[in-house]
C-alpha positions in Angstrom: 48.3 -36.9 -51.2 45.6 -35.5 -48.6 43.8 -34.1 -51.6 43.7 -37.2 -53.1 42.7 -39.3 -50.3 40.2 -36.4 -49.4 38.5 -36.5 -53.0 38.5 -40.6 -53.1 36.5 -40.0 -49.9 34.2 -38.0 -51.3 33.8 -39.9 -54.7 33.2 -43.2 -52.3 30.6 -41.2 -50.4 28.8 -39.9 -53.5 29.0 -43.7 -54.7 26.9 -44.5 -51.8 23.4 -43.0 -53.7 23.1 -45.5 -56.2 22.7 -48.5 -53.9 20.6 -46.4 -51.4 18.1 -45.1 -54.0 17.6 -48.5 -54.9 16.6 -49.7 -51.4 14.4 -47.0 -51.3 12.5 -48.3 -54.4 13.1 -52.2 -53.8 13.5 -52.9 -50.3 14.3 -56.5 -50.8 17.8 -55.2 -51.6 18.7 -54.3 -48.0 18.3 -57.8 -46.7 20.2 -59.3 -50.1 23.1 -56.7 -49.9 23.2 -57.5 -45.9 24.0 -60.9 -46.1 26.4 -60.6 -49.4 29.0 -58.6 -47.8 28.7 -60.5 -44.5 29.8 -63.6 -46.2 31.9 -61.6 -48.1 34.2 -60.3 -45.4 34.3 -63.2 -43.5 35.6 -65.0 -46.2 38.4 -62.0 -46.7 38.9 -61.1 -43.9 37.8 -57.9 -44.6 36.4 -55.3 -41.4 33.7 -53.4 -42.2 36.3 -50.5 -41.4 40.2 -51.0 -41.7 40.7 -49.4 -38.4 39.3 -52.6 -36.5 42.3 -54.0 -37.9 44.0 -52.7 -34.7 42.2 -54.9 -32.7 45.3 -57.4 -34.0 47.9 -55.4 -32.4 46.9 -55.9 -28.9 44.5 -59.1 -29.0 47.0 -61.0 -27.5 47.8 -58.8 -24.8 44.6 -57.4 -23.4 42.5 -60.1 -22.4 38.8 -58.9 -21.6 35.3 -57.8 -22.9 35.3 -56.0 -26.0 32.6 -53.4 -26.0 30.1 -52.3 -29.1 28.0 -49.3 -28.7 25.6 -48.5 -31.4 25.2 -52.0 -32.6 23.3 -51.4 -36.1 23.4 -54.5 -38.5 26.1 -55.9 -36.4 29.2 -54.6 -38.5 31.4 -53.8 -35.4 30.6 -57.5 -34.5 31.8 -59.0 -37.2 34.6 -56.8 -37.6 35.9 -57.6 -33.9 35.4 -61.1 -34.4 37.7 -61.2 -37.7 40.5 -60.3 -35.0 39.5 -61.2 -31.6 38.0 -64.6 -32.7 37.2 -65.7 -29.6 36.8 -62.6 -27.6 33.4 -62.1 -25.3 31.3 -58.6 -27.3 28.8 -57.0 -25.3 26.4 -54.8 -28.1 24.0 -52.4 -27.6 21.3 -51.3 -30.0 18.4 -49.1 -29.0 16.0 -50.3 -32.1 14.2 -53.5 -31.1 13.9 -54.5 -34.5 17.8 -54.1 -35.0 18.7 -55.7 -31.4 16.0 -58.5 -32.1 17.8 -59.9 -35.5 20.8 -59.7 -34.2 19.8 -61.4 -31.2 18.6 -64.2 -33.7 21.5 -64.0 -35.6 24.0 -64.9 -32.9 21.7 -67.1 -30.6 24.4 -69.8 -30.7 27.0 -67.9 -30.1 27.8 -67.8 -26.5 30.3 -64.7 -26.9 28.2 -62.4 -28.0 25.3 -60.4 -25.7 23.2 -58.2 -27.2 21.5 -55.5 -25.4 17.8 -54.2 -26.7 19.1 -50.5 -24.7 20.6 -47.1 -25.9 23.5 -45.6 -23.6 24.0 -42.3 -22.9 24.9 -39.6 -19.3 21.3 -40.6 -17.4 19.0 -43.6 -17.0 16.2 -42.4 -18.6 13.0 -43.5 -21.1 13.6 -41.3 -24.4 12.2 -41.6 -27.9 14.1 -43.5 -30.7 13.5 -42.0 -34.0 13.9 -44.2 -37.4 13.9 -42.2 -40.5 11.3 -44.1 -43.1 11.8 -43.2 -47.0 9.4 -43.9 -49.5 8.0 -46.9 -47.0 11.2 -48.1 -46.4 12.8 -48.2 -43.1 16.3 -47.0 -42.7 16.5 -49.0 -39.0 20.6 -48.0 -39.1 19.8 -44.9 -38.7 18.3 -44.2 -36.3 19.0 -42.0 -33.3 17.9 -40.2 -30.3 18.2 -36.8 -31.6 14.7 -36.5 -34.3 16.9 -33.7 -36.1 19.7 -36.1 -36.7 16.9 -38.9 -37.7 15.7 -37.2 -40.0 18.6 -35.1 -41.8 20.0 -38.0 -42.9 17.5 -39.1 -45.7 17.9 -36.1 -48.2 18.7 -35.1 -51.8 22.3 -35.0 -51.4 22.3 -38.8 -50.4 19.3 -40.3 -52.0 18.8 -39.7 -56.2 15.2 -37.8 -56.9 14.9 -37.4 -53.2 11.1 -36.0 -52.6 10.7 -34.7 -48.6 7.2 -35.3 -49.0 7.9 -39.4 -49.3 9.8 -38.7 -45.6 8.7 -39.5 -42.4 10.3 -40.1 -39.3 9.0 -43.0 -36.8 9.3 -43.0 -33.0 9.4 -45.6 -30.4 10.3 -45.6 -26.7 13.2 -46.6 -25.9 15.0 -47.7 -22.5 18.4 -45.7 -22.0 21.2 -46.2 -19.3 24.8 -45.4 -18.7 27.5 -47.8 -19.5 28.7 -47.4 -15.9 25.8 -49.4 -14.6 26.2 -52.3 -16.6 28.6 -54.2 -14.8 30.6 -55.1 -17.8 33.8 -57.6 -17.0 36.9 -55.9 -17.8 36.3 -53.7 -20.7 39.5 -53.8 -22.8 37.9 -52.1 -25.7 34.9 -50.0 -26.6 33.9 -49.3 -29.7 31.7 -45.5 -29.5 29.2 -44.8 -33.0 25.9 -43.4 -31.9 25.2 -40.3 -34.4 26.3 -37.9 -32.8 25.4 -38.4 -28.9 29.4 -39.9 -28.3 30.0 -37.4 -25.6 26.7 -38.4 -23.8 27.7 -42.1 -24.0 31.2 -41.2 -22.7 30.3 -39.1 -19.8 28.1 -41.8 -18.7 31.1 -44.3 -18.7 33.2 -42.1 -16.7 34.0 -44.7 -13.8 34.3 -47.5 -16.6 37.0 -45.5 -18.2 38.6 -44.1 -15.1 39.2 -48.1 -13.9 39.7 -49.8 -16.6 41.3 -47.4 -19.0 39.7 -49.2 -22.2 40.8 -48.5 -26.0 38.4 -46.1 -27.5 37.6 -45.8 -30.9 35.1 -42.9 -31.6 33.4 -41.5 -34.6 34.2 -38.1 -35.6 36.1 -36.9 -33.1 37.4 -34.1 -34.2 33.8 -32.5 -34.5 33.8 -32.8 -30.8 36.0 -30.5 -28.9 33.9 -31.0 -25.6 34.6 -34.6 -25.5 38.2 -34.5 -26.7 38.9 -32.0 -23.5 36.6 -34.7 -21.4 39.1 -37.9 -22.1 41.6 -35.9 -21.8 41.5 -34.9 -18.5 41.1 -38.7 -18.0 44.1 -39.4 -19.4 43.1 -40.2 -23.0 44.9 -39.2 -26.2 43.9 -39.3 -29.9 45.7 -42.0 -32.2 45.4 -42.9 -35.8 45.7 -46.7 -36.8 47.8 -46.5 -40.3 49.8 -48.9 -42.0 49.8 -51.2 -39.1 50.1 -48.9 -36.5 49.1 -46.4 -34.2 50.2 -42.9 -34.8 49.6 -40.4 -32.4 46.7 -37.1 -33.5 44.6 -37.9 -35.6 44.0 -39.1 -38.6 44.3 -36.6 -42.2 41.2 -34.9 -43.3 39.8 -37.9 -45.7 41.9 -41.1 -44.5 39.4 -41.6 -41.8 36.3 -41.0 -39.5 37.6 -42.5 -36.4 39.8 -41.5 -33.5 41.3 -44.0 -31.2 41.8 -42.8 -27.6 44.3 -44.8 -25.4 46.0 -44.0 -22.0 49.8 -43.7 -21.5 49.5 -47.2 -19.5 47.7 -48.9 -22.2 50.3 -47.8 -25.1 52.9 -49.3 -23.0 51.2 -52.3 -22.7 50.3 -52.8 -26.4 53.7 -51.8 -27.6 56.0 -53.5 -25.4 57.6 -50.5 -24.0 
């Protein structure tokens, strides 16, 4: 069964070319697809990841600010809100192009902030890096790291992929920790910034240490350093599967994510 789930992962992955190749060649696409499966899960009730489905086992019992770090095309938002309805998000994205249409998106929506800033350990003024292919830019994915920026764009995920049609654009960009941002009761916080989790985590070390919020983090596994971090906080890795939270994490192939959740917070969730 892990082989199976582990190969569907990969197939689904490899999937993934066509409609990027295409983007690259008719950028109008982006914007189309964009709004077609926005409407589409909303209407399904359908996360942009199953394990946001978790958010519906403990909506009703943790009452406070849910927390989206790494903002892109506002997935996470949408996924949080399929659950949590009515739930005040606070969402951070670095690019000022991202963070300005989203910013537009949910102008009349009093529940949801969005934050034109990148978090990580220090208040500092870094460089944002946006990978551009063949003229078009690839906005959600960008990062902090210009390696990472520009490894993502390459033959194995793009069809006739030419590195001389790459290039790689910068832009300043104001970063803080989450510690300083005052946030009112963070009940959950949502953790995807390619590859610079443990920076954003050490940052929030005060946030975590009072408020013991749910974590979910990207690749987790690939992050021993950050895994030893939480847990000398308290923290421990959990799975969301059929319905519930498992404790370790997840199969090779099932999933990306890692939840992290205190011993107090499990009790609270799970009525024990």
């Amino acid at each position: 069964m892990t082989d199976l789930k582990a190969q569907l992962g990969l197939l689904k992955w490899r999937l993934k070319k066509y409609p990027r190749t295409a983007q690259s060649y008719f950028p109008f696409l982006k914007e189309v697809k964009d709004g077609f499966y926005r409407a589409y899960r909303r209407v399904l009730r359908k996360p942009s990841d199953g394990d946001f489905g978790a958010i519906a086992l403990f909506n009703d019992v943790l009452h406070g600010t849910y927390v989206d770090i790494g903002a892109n095309t506002g997935q996470s938002i949408e996924s949080i809100k399929l659950f949590a309805p009515d739930a005040k998000i606070v969402s951070f994205e670095p690019n000022p192009e991202l963070a300005g249409r989203l910013k537009q998106r949910y102008r009349a929506d009093a529940n949801v902030r969005i934050r034109a800033i990148g978090l990580s350990d220090a208040v500092v003024v870094l460089q944002l890096h946006v990978p551009v292919y063949r003229g078009f830019v690839y906005d959600g994915l960008a990062s902090l790291n210009h390696s990472n920026a520009r490894g993502w764009i390459n033959r194995d995920t793009v069809f006739f992929f030419s590195p001389t049609r790459l290039d790689v654009r910068s832009h300043r960009c104001q970063v803080e920790t989450l510690d300083v941002q005052a946030i009112d009761n963070p009940v959950f916080i949502k953790v995807d910034v390619e590859g610079l989790e443990t920076n954003v985590i050490k940052g929030g070390i005060e946030t975590l240490r009072q408020h013991e919020p749910i974590l979910l983090v990207e690749s987790l596994h690939d992050k021993p350093e950050l895994l030893e971090f939480v847990s000398a906080l308290g923290f421990r890795p959990y799975h969301f599967v059929a319905g519930k939270f498992v404790h370790g994490f997840p199969t090779q192939g099932a999933t990306r994510n890692t939840f992290l959740v205190t011993d107090w917070r499990m009790i609270q969730i799970s009525g024990r």
